[in-house]
N, C-alpha and C positions, 0 to 999 in steps of 0.2 A: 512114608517111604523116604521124605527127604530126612527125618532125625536119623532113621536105620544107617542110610548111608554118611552123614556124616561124625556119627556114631566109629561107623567102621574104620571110616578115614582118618579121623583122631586117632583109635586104636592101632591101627598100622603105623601112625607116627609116633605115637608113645613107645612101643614094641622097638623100633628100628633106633633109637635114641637111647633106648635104655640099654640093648645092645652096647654101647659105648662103658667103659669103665669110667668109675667116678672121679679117678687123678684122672685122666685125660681133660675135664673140663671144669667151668668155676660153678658153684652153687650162688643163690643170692637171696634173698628175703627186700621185700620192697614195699612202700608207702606211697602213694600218689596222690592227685588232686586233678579233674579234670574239669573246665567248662563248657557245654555240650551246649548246642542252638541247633533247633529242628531245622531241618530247610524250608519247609512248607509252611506258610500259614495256616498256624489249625484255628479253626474259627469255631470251638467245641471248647463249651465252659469246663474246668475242671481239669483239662492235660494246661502243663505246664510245657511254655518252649525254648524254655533255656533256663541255664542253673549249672549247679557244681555237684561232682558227683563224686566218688573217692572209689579208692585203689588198692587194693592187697595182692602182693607180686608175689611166686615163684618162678626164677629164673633159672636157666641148664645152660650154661655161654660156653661152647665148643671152639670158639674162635670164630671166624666169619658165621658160623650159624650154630644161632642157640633157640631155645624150645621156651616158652616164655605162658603159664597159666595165671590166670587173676580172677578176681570176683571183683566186678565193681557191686557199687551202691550208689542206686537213684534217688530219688527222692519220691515219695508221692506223689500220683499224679503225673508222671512218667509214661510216655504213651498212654496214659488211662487208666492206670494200676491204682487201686484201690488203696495201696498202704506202698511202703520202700520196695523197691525193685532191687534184686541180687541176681547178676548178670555173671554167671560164669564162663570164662572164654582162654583159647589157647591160639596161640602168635606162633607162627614158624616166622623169625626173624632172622636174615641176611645182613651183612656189615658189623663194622664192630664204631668206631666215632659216629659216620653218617651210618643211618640202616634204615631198611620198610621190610614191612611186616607184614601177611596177609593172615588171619585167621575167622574164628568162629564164635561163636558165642549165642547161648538162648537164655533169655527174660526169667524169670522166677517173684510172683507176690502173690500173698494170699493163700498161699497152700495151691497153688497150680503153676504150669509152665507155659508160657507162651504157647502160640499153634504153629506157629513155626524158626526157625536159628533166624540169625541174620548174621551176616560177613563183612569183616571190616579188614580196609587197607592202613596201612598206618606209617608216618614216616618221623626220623629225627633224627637230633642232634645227641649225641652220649658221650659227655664229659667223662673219662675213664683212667686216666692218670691217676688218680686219686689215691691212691693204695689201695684199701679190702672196700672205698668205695665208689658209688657211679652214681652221678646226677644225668639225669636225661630230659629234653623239651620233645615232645611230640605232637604232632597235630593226623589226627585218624578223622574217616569216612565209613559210618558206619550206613549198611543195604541193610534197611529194615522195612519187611513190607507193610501192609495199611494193618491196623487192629493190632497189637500185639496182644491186648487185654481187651478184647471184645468191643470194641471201638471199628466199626467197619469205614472203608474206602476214604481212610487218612495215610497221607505217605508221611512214616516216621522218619527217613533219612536224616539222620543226625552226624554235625561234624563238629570235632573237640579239636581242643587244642590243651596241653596238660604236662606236667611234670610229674616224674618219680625220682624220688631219694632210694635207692638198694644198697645194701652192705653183704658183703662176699661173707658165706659161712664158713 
């Protein structure tokens, strides 16, 4: 019930954004880097709890708010993921220098999905003078519940802190 719904609710913000014409706002393409430390002590051989994880951006920057999708990449051993974890997620982001971010995102290794999304808040600094580009520092709080990969009654709450490089298309 919880993917349906926030299945829908992505699509209702897709839908209402896409509504907007394409000169009306900036496109962008982006590269990141983030290092992520679980908050809990996981005392469970095999998960990893902290590491670097990487970043592939599509950015929509409408002015004060832009629509922001990525795929990271975990490493193995990521909440308990048997091989690399590819994390797809979409950012409704607020401000344009400072800004936060609230969106979604669900787990992917192995040929399965997580059993359930997790929700991250995310805040920063975005270097934007630049001409066609933007450097940005952020640090996110991602709500992940126990198990993403079959790992029971472990709290994955994980907080990064990261940069991405984007260039205006």
């Amino acid at each position: 019930m919880m993917k349906h719904t926030l299945l829908f609710a992505l699509s209702c913000l897709l839908l209402s954004l896409g509504a907007l014409r394409a000169e009306d706002g900036n496109h962008y393409l982006g590269l990141g880097v983030n290092y992520w430390q679980v908050i809990d002590d996981i005392d469970v051989d095999d998960i990893e709890e902290e590491g670097f994880s990487y970043i592939a951006a599509y950015r929509y920057d409408a002015g004060l708010l832009a629509l922001q999708t990525e795929v990271e990449v975990f490493p193995e051993d990521y909440a308990g993921a048997p091989k690399n974890v590819l994390s797809p997620q979409a950012l409704l982001i607020l401000g344009e220098s400072l800004f936060v971010a609230a969106g979604a995102g669900i787990q992917y290794s192995d040929g399965e999905f997580a059993d359930e999304p997790y929700f991250l808040l995310r805040a920063g600094l975005s270097l934007i003078g630049l001409g066609p580009v933007q450097i940005d520092f952020h640090a996110s709080y991602l709500f992940s519940d126990a198990g993403a990969f079959d790992v029971d009654d472990i709290d994955t709450d994980t907080v990064t802190l990261g940069a991405m490089f984007r260039i205006e298309l």
